[in-house]
C-alpha positions, 0 to 999 in steps of 0.5 A: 500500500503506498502513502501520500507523502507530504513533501515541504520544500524548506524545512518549516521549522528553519524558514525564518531561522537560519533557513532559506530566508537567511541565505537568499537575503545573505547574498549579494545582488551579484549572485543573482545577475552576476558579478560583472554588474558593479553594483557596490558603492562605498558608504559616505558621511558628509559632515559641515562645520564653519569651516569646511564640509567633510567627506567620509568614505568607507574603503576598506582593502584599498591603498592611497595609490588606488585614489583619484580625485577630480575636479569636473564642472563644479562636481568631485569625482572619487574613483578607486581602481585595483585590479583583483589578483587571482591567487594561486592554491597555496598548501600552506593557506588552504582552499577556499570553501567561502570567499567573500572578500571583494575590492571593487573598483568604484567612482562616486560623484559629488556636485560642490557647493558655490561656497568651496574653496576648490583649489584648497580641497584635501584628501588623507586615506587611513584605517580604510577610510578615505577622507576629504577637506572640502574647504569654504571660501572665506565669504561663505564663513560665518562671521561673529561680530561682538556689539556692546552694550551702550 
């Protein structure tokens, strides 16, 4: 006599834990229309004082000599380049069973304010972040006038 089977794809009891939910959203969108589509930006934090605006971005894995930065038509255009390097198996090292790591080549484009002072802007790469000085011209400074008290 054969018995009706009830089959359950995923596993009820792992569909919200640890299960297919987990692993379909713990990829990347790469994985589902290929990895030539660059589709990883860095991370940026703009920050204002009265001096200047601040950038921050998030790059870790590169060096200061992937970096260029341009001035075009009141924008500032971040690239970063480096060229992925295919290892060979190393015994000593292991295969990989799970790679993950990634450095991806990127630009990032920013339209200037009229009050940065272009020729003065400055960019110092550390800890895997690159930050920029955008400096403000001296007329767009806010000025503190103290007025006495007759």
């Amino acid at each position: 006599m054969t018995g009706i089977v009830k089959v359950q794809p995923f596993p009820a009891t792992k569909f919200f834990s640890n299960g297919f939910l987990d692993e379909f959203f713990n990829r990347g969108l790469g994985e589902f229309v290929g990895n030539d589509l660059q589709l990883s930006q860095p991370a940026v934090n703009v920050a204002e004082t009265d001096e200047s605006f601040k950038l921050e971005l998030a790059a870790p894995g590169f060096e200061k000599q992937h970096f260029a930065l341009n001035v075009e038509n009141g924008h500032l255009i971040v690239t970063a380049k480096r060229e992925e390097k295919t290892e060979e198996s190393q015994p000593e090292k292991g295969r990989f069973l799970r790679r993950e790591f990634r450095y991806e080549s990127f630009k990032r484009s920013f339209k200037l304010p009229n009050t940065v002072n272009q020729d003065s802007i400055s960019a110092v790469y550390e800890n895997g972040v690159l930050n920029i000085e955008l400096p403000k011209k001296e007329e767009a400074k806010p000025i503190a006038k103290a007025i006495q008290v007759g």
